[in-house]
LOMARNU-958249 format. One line per field, with one value per residue: residue in three letters; chain; x, y, z of N, C-alpha, C in turn. Coordinates in Angstrom, 1 decimal. Each point is the difference from the previous one (the first is absolute). Layout:
N
vexpa <- ALA,...
gufi <- A,...
n_x <- X,...
n_y <- Y,...
n_z <- Z,...
ca_x <- X,...
ca_y <- Y,...
ca_z <- Z,...
c_x <- X,...
c_y <- Y,...
c_z <- Z,...
// end
This chain:
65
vexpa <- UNK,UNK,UNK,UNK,UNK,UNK,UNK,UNK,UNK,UNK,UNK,UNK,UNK,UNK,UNK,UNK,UNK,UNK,UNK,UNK,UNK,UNK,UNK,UNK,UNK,UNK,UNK,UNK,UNK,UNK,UNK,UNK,UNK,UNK,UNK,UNK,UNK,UNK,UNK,UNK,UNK,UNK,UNK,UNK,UNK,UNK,UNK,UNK,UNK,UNK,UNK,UNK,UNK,UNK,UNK,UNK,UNK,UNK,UNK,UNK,UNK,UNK,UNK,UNK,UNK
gufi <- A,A,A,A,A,A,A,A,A,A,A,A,A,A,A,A,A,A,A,A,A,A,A,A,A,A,A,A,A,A,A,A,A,A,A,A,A,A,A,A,A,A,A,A,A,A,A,A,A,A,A,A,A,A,A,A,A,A,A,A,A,A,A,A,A
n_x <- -6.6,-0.9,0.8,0.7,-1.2,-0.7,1.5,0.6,-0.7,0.5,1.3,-0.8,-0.7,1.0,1.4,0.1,-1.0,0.9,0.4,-0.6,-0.8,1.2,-0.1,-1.4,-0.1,1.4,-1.3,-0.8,1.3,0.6,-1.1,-0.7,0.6,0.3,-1.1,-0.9,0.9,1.3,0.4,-0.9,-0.3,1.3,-0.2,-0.8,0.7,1.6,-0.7,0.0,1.4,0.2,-0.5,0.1,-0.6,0.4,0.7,-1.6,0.8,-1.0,0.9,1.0,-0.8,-0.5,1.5,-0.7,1.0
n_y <- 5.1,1.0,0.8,-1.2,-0.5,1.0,0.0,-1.1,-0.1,1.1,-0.5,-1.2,0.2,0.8,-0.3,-1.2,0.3,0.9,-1.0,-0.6,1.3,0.8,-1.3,-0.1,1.2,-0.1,-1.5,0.6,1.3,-1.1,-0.7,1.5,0.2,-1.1,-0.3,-1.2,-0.1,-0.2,0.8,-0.2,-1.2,0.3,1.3,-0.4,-1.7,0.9,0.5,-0.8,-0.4,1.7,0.2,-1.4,-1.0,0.1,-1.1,0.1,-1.2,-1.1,-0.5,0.8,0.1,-1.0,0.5,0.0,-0.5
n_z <- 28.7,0.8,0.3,1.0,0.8,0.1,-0.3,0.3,0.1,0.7,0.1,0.2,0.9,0.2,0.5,0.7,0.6,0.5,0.4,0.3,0.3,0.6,-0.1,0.0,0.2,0.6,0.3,0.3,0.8,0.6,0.6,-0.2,0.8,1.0,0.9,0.1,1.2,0.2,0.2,-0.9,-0.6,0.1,-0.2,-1.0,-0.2,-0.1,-1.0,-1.0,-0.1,0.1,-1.6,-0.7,1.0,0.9,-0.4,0.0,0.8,-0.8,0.6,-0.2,-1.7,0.3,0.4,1.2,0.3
ca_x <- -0.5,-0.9,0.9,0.6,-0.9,-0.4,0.4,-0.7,-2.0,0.0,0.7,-0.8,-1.4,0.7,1.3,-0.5,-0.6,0.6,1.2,-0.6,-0.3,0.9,1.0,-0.6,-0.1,1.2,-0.2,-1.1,1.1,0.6,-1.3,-0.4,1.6,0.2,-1.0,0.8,1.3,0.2,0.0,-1.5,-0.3,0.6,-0.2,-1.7,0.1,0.1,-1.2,-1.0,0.2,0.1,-1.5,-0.6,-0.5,1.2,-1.4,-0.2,-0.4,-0.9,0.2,0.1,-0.9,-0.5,0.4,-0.1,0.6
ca_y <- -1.2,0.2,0.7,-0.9,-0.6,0.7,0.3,-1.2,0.3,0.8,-0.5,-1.0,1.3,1.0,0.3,-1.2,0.4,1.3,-1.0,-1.1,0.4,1.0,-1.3,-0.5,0.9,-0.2,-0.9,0.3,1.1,-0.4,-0.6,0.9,0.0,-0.9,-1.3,-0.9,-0.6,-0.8,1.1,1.0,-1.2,-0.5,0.7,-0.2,-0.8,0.4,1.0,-1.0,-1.0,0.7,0.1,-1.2,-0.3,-1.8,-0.7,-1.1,-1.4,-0.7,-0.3,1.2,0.5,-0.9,0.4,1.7,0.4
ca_z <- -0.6,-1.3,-1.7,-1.3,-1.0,-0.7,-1.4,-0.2,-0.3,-1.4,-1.2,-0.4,-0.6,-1.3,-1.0,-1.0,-1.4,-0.6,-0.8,-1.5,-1.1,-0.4,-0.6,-0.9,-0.7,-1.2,-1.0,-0.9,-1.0,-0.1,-1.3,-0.5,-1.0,-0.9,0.7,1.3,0.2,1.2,0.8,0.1,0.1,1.1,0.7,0.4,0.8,1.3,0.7,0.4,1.4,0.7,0.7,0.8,1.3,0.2,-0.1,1.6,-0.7,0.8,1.5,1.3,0.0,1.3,1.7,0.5,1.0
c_x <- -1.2,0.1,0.7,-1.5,-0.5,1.0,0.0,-1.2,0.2,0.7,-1.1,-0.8,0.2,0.8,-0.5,-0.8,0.0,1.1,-0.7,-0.6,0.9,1.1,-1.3,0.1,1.3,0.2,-0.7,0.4,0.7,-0.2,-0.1,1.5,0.3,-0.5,0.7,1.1,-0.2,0.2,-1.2,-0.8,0.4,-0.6,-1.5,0.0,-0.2,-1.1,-1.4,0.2,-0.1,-1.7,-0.8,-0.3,0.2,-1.5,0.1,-0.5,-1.3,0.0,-0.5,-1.5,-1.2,-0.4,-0.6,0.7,1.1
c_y <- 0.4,1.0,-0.9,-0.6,0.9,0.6,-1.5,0.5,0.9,-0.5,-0.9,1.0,0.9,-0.3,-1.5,0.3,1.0,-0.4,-0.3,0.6,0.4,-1.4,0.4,1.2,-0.1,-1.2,0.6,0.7,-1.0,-0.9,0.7,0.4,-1.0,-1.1,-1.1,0.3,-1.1,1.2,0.5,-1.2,-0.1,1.1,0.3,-1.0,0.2,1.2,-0.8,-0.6,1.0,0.1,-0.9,0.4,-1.3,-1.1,-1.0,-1.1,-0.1,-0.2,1.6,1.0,-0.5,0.0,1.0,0.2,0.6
c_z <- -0.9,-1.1,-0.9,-0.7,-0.5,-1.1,-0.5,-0.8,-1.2,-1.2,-0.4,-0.9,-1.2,-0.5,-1.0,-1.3,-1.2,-0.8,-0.7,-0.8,-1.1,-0.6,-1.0,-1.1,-0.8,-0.5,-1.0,-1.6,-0.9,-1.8,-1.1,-1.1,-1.1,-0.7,1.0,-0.6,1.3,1.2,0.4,1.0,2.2,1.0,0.0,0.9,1.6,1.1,0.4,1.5,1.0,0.9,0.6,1.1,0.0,-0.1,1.4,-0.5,0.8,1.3,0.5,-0.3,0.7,1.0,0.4,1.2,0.3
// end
């Protein structure tokens, strides 16, 4: 149980953000070539959503329990 959380942990911690850099970086190639496309556009998109931190509504920021 605590080897599955802890790779759990680790994918969050590293591989996530190792992705998103590495989507952002062949948006970025991608740009540089040609400029936007819809492909470059989709895959910044998608690094963005990677990095976020989920958002907390009003209610649960509040709470301390």
């Amino acid at each position: 149980m605590v080897a599955k959380l802890l790779a759990r942990w680790v994918v969050m911690v590293i591989a996530v953000p190792l992705i998103a850099a590495v989507i952002r970086w062949l948006s970025r190639a991608l740009e540089e070539r040609g400029g936007s496309t819809r492909t470059s556009r989709l895959l910044r998109h998608t690094a963005d959503a990677l990095r976020r931190e989920p958002a907390r509504t009003e209610e649960r920021a509040g709470r301390r329990w």
